[in-house]
N, C-alpha and C positions, 0 to 999 in steps of 0.2 A: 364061773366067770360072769361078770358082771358085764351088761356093755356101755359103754360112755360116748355121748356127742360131745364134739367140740363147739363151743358159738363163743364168738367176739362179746364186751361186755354191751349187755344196752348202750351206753353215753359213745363207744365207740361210734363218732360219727361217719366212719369206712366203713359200712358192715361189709365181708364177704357175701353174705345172706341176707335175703329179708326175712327176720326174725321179729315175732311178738312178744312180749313179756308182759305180766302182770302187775311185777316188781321186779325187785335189783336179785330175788332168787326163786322167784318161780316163772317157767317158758311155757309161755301159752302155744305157740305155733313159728314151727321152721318152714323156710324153705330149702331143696337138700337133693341129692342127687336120687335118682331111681333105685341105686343098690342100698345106701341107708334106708330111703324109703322100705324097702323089702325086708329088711332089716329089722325094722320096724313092727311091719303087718306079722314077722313071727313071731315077735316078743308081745305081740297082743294076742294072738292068736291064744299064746300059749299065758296069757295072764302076768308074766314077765315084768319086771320095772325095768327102765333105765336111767345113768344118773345122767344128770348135764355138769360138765365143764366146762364155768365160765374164766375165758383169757384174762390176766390182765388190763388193766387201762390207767395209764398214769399213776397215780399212787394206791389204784385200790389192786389188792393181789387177787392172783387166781385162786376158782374156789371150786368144790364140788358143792356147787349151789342146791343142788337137790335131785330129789329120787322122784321120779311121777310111771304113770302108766302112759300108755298110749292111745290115745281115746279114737283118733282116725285118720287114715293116709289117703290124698288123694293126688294119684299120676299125673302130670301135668299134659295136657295134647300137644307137648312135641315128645311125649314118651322117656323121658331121660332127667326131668327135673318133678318135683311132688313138696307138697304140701306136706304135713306130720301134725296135729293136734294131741295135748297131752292134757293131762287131769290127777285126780289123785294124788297131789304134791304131798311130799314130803322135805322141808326144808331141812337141810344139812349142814350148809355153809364150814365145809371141809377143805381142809389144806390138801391137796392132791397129790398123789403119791408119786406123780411121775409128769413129768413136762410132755405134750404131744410135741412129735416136729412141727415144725412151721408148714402151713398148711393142711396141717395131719385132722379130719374132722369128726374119725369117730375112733375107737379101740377099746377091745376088752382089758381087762383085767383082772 
């Protein structure tokens, strides 16, 4: 099983998250709740990729924008919000096999 974040596109001027990006398919840094965080620390732990899931935005479609590692997590001090750094992209730019729900932000498959 693979595991996937959900993030809005960059031009999305609503982000849910403050997210970083490089370009239009590689995620420099989220921000994310504490269980994705953790989520995270063990797919790095264990050398692990995951991809990103970028939404829709007006006419550009959703895409499995890309495969990276997880380079570093850090907890936020109120304990429940964290940071995510990621590295080692691998650009994809795939049609995605399945819609998240709305508001849905991460999911294997």
């Amino acid at each position: 099983m693979t595991f996937y974040i959900v993030v809005r596109h960059r031009y999305n001027p609503v982000p849910a998250w403050k997210n970083e990006w490089l370009d239009d398919n590689r995620l420099k840094r989220i921000t994310t709740t504490r269980l994705i965080a953790e989520k995270c620390l063990e797919l790095r732990d264990n050398a692990e990729p995951l991809r990103v899931h970028r939404t829709q935005f007006g006419t550009r479609r959703p895409s499995i924008c890309c495969e990276c590692q997880v380079a570093g997590v850090n907890i936020g001090p109120d304990g429940e919000t964290a940071t995510v750094e990621f590295d080692n992209w691998k650009v994809l730019n795939l049609a995605p096999l399945r819609s998240p729900a709305r508001g849905q932000s991460c999911y294997e498959a």
